[in-house]
N, C-alpha and C positions, 0 to 999 in steps of 0.2 A: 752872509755869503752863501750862495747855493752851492749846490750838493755836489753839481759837476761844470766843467766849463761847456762841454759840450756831451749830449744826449742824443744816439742814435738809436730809433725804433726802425727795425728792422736788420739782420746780419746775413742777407745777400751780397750780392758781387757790390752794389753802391756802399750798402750800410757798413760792412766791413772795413773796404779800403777807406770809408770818412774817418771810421774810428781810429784805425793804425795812421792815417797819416796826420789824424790833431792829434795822439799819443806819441809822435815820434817828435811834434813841436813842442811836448813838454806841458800837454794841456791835462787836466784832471778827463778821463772821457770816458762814457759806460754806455755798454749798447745792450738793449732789452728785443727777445724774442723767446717765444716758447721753445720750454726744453726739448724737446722731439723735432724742431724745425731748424737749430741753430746751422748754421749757412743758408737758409731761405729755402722759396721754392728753384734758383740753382741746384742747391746742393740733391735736397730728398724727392722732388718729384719732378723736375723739369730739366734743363741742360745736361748735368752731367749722369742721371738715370739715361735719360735716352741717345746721348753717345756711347755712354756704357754699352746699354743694347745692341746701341748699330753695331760695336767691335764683336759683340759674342754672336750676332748674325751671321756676322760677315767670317767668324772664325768657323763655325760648328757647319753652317753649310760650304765652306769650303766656294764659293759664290766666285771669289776672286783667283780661284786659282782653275776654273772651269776650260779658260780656255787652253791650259795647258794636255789637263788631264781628262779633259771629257766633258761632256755637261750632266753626265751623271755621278762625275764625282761630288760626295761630303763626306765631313769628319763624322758626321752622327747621324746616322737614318731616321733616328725618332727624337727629333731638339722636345724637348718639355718646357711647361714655366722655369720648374726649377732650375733646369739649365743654364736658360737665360739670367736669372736672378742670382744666383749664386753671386758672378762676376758683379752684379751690379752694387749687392751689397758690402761686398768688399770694398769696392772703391768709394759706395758712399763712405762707409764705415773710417776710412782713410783720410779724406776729404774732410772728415767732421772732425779727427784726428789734428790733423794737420792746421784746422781754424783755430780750432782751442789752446793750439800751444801757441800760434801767431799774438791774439788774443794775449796769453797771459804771461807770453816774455814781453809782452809788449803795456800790459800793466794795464790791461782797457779792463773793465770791472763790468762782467756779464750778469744782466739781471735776467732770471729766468718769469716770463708770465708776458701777457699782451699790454700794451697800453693804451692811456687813453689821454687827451688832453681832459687836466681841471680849469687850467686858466692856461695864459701864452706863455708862462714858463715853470707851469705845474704838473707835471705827467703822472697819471696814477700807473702802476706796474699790477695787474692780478694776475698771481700766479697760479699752478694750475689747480689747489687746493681752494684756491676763494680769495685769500688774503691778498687784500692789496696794501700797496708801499706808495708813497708819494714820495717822488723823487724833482725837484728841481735843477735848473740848469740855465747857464747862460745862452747857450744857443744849442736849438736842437735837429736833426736832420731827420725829415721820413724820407725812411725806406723800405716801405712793406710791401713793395713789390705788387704781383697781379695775383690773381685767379682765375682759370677758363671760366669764358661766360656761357651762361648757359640760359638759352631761349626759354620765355615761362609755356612756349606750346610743347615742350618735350618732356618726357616723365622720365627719370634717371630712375636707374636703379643702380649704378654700380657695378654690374654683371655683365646685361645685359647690352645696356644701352648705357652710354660711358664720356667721359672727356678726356681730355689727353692726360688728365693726372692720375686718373685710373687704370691706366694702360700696364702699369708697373704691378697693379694687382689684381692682373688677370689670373682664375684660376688653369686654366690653359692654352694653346695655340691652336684661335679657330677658325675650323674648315673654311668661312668664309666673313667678310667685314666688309659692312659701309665704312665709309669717313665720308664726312659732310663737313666741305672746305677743303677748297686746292690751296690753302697760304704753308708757309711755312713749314706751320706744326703737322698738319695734317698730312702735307705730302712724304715729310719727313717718316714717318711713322709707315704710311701707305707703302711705300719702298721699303722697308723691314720685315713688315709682314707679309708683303710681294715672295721676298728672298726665302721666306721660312715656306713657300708654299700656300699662303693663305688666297683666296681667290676672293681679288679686294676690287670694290669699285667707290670709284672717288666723284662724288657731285658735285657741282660749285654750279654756282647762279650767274658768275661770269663767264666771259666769252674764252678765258684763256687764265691757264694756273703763273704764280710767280711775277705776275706782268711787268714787278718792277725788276726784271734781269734780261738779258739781253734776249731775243726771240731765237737765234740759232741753237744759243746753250740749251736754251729752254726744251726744245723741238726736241734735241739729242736725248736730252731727260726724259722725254717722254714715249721716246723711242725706244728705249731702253726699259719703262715699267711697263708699255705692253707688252714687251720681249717675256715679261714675268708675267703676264698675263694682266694686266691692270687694267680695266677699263676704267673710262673716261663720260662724264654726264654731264657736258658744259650747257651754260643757259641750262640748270635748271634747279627748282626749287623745292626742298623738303615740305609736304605739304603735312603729313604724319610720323608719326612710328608706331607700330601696331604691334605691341609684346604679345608673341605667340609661343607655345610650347618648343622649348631648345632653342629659340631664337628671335626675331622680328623680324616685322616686314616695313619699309621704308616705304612709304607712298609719293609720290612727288608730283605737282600740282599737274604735271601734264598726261597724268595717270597711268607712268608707270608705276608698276609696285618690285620691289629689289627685297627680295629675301632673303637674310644672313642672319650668322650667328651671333655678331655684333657689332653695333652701330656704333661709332665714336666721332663725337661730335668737336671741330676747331672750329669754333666761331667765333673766333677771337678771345679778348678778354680784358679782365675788370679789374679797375684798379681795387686794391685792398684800404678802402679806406672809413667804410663804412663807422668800423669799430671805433675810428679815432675821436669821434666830438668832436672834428673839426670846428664846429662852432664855437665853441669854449676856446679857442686858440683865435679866433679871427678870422678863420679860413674855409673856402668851400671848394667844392671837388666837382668837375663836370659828368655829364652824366653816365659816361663810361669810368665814374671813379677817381679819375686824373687831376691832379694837382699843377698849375700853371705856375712857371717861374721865369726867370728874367736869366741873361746870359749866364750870370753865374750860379744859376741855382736857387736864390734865395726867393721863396713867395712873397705874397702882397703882406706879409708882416714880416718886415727885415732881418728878426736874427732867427728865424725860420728855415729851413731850408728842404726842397727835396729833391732827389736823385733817385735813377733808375725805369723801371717799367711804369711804374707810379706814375711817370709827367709825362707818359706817350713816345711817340717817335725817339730812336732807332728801338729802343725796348730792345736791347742788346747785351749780353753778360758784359763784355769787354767794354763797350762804352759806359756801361753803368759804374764799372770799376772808375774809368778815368771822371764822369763826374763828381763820383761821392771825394776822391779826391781832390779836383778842383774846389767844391762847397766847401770840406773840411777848411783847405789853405784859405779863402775869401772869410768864411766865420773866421780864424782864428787870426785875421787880419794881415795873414800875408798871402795875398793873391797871386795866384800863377798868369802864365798866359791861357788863353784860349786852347780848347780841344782842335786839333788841327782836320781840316777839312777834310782831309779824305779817307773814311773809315772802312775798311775792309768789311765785306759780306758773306757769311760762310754759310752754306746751305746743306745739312751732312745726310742728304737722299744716298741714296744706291744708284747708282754712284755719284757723289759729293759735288757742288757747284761752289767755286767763290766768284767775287770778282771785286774791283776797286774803282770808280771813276766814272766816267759816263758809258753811257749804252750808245749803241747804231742810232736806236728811235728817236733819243735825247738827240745827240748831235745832227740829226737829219733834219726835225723839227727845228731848231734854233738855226737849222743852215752855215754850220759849222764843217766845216772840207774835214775829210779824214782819208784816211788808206788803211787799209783792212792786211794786217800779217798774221799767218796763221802757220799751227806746228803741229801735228798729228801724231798720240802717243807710238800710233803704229808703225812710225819715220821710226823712230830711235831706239837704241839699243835696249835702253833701260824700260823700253816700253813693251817689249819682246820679253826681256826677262822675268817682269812683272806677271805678264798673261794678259797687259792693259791696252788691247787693240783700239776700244772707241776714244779713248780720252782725247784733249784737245784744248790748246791753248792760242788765245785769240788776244793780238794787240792793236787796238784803235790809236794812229798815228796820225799828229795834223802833218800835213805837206808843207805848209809853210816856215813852221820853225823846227819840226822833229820831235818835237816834246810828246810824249805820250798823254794821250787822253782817257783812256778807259785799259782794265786789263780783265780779261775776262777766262776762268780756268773749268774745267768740266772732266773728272775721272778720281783717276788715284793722286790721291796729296794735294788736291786742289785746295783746301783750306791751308794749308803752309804753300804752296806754291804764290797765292795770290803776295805773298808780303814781299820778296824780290821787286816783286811790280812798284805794290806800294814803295817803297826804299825808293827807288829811282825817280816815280814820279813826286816823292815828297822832297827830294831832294833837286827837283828843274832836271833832272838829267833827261837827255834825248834819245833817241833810239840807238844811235852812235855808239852809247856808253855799250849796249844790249851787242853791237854789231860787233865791237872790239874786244868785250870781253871773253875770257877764257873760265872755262863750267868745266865740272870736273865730271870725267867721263867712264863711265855711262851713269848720268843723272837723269831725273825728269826736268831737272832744272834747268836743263840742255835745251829747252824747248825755245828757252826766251831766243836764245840765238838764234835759232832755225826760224824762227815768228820773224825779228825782226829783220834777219835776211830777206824773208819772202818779204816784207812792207816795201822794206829800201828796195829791193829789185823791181816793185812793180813801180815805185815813186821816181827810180831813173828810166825805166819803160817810157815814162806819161814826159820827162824833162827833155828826152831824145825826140820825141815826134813833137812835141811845140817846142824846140830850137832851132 
């Protein structure tokens, strides 16, 4: 008999919930990840470090309360690292906390050290002294998640010139920052160090940052980091970086040169799989690292399985949760249904974007009818008392049946605002339900109402002139 029924490598947002939820079916289950890393790069360098940050930004400069009291009010004239980090290691510190007792009422048996495949169901564990453990298992799930990648024309040092996991061990807040890459991580981060004052410009070799969110949200985002002074280098291309005394210079093939204190580079990133001897399992990984699986998770050796950033697209903490999930119940032979198609997108800039559904572009292209209802933080009450004038919430309605097609939110609370949306449209409800119902006053979540009053008024406009 082997050692466990099921064997998760990695305890991220996937490898975790695989392992609580085959331990909650009653399965023998043990997840392996180094001591210092236990919740993955979620926990110690990635998601919940840099919303930590963004709340101690947005606290210490007082950012969000500007337009009440001036735009030279902050809580703290001279923010430090420290400052910043304090907050964040508390909460990791919480967070690692809080896994561990998950973990061990829940009887999942943590092996400390990386692993490796010996055969398809022989995983060696070296822990961080040398010694390795061979541990078997009837089915096992990777979950080791990613690593920023990093171009071989760029010379890191860590200090200087940096990726986004370094960011957290900056020694302190400076005068000025490349980031190379409008995606996600980069703009994310661009907009925090904007708020601290940092005089930040952002390259990217495409024509336009975020491309996959709607173009208006978009536009208001970016109206907003030149507010902070952010510039902007679309079309165009890192050709160097040139470490100079106190800082580097960024060259870019069209010959400018951008001089700052630090360059930090999002260019995406790589699956973690290198360590694994994939081959000794059956399995290989493409060239960004990634592991291919079939709807349920399992790879081309069947009691295999992986979940998370590992196998590409959405590369989402929340979706990785409900894979590792799904894989655990299919290994352990009771399958769920499928992840439901419409998975919310949260973007936590200064100030925050969600959205759920399709875009304008989407539906424009596929020549899909819609009607545009829109609700302006500055309308509402609770948007007055916030200090929250630009925010803005946008619903894509078909004319024909009323169902909602896309919902798209941009300010304060937009990452919990977007799930009302989600709810209605996962549930077929129509703008109706939005028009009917009663929001409790003064919310931001007042908006849906006011959005879909403007839709439906302009959709009886267009029913009155063609009857």
């Amino acid at each position: 008999m082997n050692d466990f029924d099921l064997l998760v490598l990695g305890s991220g947002p996937g490898g975790r919930r695989a392992a609580i939820a085959a331990a909650k079916l009653g399965r023998r289950v043990a997840i392996a990840d180094r001591r210092e890393m236990i919740g993955g790069v979620c926990v110690n360098t990635g998601t919940i470090p840099s919303k930590t940050l963004r709340e101690a930004v947005l606290y210490l400069t007082g950012l969000n309360q500007r337009e009440l009291y001036g735009q030279s009010y902050r809580v703290d004239d001279d923010i430090t690292v420290a400052d910043l980090s304090m907050r964040t290691r508390h909460v990791i510190g919480r967070e690692i906390d809080v896994l561990r007792s998950q973990l061990a009422r829940n009887r999942v048996t943590v092996l400390s050290g990386t692993g490796r495949f010996l055969d398809p169901r022989t995983v060696g564990i070296t822990a961080d002294e040398g010694r390795e453990q061979k541990v078997t298992a009837d089915r096992i799930v990777i979950a080791t998640g990613t690593r920023p990648a990093r171009p071989d024309t760029v010379e890191f040092d860590d200090r200087t010139v940096i990726d986004s996991d370094g960011i957290i061990d900056l020694h302190r807040v400076p005068d000025s920052m490349v980031v190379v890459g409008a995606g996600v991580i980069g703009i994310e981060y661009a907009s925090m160090f904007a708020a601290l004052g940092t005089k930040v410009t952002v390259v990217e070799r495409r024509e336009r940052m975020l491309d996959f969110c709607d173009l208006e949200i978009v536009e208001a985002l970016k109206y907003h980091l030149r507010d902070l002074a952010v510039t902007f280098r679309f079309r165009e291309t890192v050709a160097s970086v040139e470490r100079v005394e106190h800082g580097a210079i960024t060259v870019l093939e069209s010959g400018k040169r951008i001089p700052a204190d630090t360059v930090m580079y999002s260019a995406g990133r790589h699956g973690m799989t290198d360590g694994l001897n994939l081959d000794a399992a059956g399995l290989t990984a493409d060239h960004r690292g990634r592991i291919a699986v079939d709807g349920n998770y399992a790879t081309d050796v069947p009691h295999i399985y992986a979940v998370g950033d590992v196998i590409g697209f959405p590369s989402l903490a929340a979706t990785s949760m409900e894979q590792g999930r799904i894989a655990a119940h299919h290994a352990c032979g009771e399958p769920l249904a499928q992840m439901h198609e419409l998975q919310p997108i949260g973007i936590y800039t200064i100030p925050e974007i969600s959205f759920v559904g399709r875009t304008e572009d989407d539906l424009t292209e596929a020549k899909v009818p819609f009607e545009v209802g829109i609700s302006r933080y500055r309308e509402l009450a609770r948007g007055q008392i916030t200090g929250d004038s630009y925010g803005m919430l946008k619903l894509l309605v078909s004319p024909e049946d009323r169902r909602l097609l896309g919902v798209h939110v941009f300010g304060t609370g937009a990452t919990e605002l977007v799930h009302i949306g989600q709810t209605v449209m996962g549930c077929g409800g129509t703008v109706d339900y939005l028009v009917n119902a009663v929001f409790n006053y003064p919310t931001l979540a007042e908006s849906y109402k006011v959005a879909a009053l403007d839709a439906m008024n302009k959709m009886r406009h267009i029913a009155r002139l063609t009857s």
